[in-house]
C-alpha positions in Angstrom: 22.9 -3.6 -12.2 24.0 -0.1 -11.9 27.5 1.4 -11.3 28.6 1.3 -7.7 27.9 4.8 -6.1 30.3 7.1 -6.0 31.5 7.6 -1.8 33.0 11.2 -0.6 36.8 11.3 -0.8 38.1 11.7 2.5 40.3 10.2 4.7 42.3 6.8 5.2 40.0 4.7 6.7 36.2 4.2 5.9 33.2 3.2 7.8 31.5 -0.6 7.0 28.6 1.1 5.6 30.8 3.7 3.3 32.1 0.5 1.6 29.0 -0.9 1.4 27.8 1.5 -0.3 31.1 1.8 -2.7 30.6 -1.9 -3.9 27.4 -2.1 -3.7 25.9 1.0 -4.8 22.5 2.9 -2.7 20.5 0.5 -1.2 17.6 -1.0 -3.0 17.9 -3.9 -6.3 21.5 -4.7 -4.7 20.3 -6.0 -1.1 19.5 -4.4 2.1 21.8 -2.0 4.0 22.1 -4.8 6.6 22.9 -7.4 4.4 25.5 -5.9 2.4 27.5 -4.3 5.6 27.2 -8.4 6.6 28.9 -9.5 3.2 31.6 -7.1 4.7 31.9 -8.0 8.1 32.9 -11.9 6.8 35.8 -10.2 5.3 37.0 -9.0 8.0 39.8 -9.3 9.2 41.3 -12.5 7.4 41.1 -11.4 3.7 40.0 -7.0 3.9 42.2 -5.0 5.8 40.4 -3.6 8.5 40.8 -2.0 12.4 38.4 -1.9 15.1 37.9 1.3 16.7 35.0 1.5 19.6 31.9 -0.7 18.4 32.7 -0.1 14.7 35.2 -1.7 12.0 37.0 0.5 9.6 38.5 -0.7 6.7 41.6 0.9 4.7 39.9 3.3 2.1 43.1 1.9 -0.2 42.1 -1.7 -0.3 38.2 -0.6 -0.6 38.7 1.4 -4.2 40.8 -1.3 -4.7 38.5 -4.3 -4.6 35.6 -2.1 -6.3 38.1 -1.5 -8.9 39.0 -4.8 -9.8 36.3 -7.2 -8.4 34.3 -10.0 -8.8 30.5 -8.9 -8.9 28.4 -8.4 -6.0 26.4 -12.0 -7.0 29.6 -13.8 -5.7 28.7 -13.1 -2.0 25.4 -14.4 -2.2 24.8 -17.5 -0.4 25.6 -20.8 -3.1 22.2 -21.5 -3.2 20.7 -18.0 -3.6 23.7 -17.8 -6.3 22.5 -20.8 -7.9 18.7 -19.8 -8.4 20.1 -16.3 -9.7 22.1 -18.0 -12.2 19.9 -20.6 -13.2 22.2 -23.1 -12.4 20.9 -26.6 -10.3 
């Protein structure tokens, strides 16, 4: 898996997609662009820190680099049994 890609400094808040794209790293052998701004969403807003503004969630660029920091692997938000077949565990 490769190192989480590296999102423009700027600003307090960041788009869904930016931190998407900051845990996840560029679309492609880590999921679809949909599917990974979904893992998000379920976050939000009882466990990331995030507003609504318009039709779009923003979450606190702060607890983003945070969690990509310090976080579990992107396999954790995979679905049990999806997890289970990647881990070869039944």
């Amino acid at each position: 898996m490769s190192a989480p890609a590296q999102v423009e400094r700027a600003g307090l808040l960041m788009t869904v997609e930016e931190v998407a794209t900051l845990w996840f790293g560029e679309v492609g052998e880590n999921g679809s662009a949909s599917s990974n701004c979904q893992k998000i969403r379920r976050l939000i807003p009882e466990v990331l820190p995030a507003r609504r503004i318009g039709n779009r969630w923003y979450v606190s660029r702060a607890a983003a680099e945070s969690w990509a920091a310090g976080g579990d692997p992107a396999s954790v938000m995979a679905h049990p049994d999806t997890r289970e077949q990647r881990s070869g565990v039944r």
